[in-house]
C-alpha positions as CSV (number, residue, x, y, z in Angstrom):
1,X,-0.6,-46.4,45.9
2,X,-3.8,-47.6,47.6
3,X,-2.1,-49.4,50.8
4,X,-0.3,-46.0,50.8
5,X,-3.7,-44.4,50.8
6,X,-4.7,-46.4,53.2
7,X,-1.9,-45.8,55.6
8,X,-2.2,-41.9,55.6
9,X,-6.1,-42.2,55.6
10,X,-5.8,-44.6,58.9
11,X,-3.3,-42.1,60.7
12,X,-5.4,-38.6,59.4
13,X,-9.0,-39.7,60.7
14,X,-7.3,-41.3,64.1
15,X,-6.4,-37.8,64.4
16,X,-9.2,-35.4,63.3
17,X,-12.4,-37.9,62.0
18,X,-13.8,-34.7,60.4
19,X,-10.3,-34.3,58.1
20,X,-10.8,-34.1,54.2
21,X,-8.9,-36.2,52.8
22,X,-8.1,-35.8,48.7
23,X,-7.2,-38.7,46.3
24,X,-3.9,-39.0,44.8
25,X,-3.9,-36.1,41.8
26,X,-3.4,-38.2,38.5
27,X,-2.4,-35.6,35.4
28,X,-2.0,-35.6,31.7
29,X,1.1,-37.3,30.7
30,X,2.8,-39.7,28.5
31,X,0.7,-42.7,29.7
32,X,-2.2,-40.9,29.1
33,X,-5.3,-39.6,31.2
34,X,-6.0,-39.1,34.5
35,X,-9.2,-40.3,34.2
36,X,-8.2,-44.5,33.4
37,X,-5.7,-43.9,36.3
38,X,-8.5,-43.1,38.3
39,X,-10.6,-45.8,37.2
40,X,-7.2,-48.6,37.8
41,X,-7.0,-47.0,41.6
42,X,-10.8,-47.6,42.2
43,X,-10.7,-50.9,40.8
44,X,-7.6,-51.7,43.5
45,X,-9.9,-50.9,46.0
46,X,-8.2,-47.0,46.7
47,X,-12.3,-45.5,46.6
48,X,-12.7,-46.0,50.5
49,X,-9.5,-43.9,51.7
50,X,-10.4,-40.6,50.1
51,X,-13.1,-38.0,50.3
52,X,-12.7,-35.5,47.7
53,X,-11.3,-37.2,43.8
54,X,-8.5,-34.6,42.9
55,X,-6.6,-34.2,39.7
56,X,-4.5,-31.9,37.5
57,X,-5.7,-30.6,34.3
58,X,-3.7,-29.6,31.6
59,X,-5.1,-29.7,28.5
60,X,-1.8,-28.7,26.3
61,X,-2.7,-26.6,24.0
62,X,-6.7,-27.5,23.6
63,X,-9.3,-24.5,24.4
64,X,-10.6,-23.9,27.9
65,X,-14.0,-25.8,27.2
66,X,-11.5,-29.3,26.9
67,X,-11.8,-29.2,31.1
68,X,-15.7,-29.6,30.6
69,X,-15.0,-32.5,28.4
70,X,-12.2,-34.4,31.2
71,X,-14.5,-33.1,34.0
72,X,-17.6,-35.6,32.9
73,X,-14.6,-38.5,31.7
74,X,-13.2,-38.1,35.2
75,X,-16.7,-38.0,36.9
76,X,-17.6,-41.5,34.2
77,X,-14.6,-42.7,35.8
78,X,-15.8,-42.3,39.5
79,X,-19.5,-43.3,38.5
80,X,-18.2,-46.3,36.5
81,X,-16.3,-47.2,39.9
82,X,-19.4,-46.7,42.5
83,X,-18.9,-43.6,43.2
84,X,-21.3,-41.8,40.9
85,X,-21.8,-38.3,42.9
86,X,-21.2,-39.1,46.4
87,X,-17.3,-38.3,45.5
88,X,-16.9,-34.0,44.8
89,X,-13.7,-33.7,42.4
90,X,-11.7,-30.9,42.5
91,X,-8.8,-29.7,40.0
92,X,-5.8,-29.1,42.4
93,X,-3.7,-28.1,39.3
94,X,-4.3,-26.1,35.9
95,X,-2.9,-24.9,33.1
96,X,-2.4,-24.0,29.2
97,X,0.5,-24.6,26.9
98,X,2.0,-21.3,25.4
99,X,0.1,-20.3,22.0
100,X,3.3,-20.0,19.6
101,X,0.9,-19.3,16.7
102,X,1.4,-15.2,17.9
């Protein structure tokens, strides 16, 4: 994933140096969080080829206050990879389970 990051990074900013550029969008899945993908692609050395960290949240069936909780883990995960603020995160995906409980 990174070398492919790096490969469309190189061949955007050749193009238009002022492009924004978003990380691959890590979601909630059977392997678990986005946030220790994130942390495995910064430690691979992915952190240079992106401008803007990007993921999908879906929290199942938890209440809306769960993002607040994976927006600081994901943001930990950045920091903890030396990018503490200088990378803006944005949810490119969203979404809640169905309540059956009605």
């Amino acid at each position: 994933m990174v070398a492919m990051s790096q490969t469309i990074h190189d061949a955007i900013k050749s193009v238009d140096p002022n492009a924004i550029i978003l990380s691959p969008a890590p979601t909630w899945s059977s392997t678990g969080a986005p946030y220790p993908w994130m942390a495995s692609y910064l430690s691979a050395g992915g952190g240079p080829y992106f401008d803007i960290a990007s993921y999908h949240a879906y929290p199942g069936a938890n209440p809306p206050e769960f993002i607040v909780n994976s927006i600081q883990n994901f943001r930990n995960a950045l920091t903890n990879g030396g990018y503490s603020s200088s990378k803006k995160i944005f949810i490119s995906e969203c979404g809640w389970s169905q309540n059956t409980y009605f």
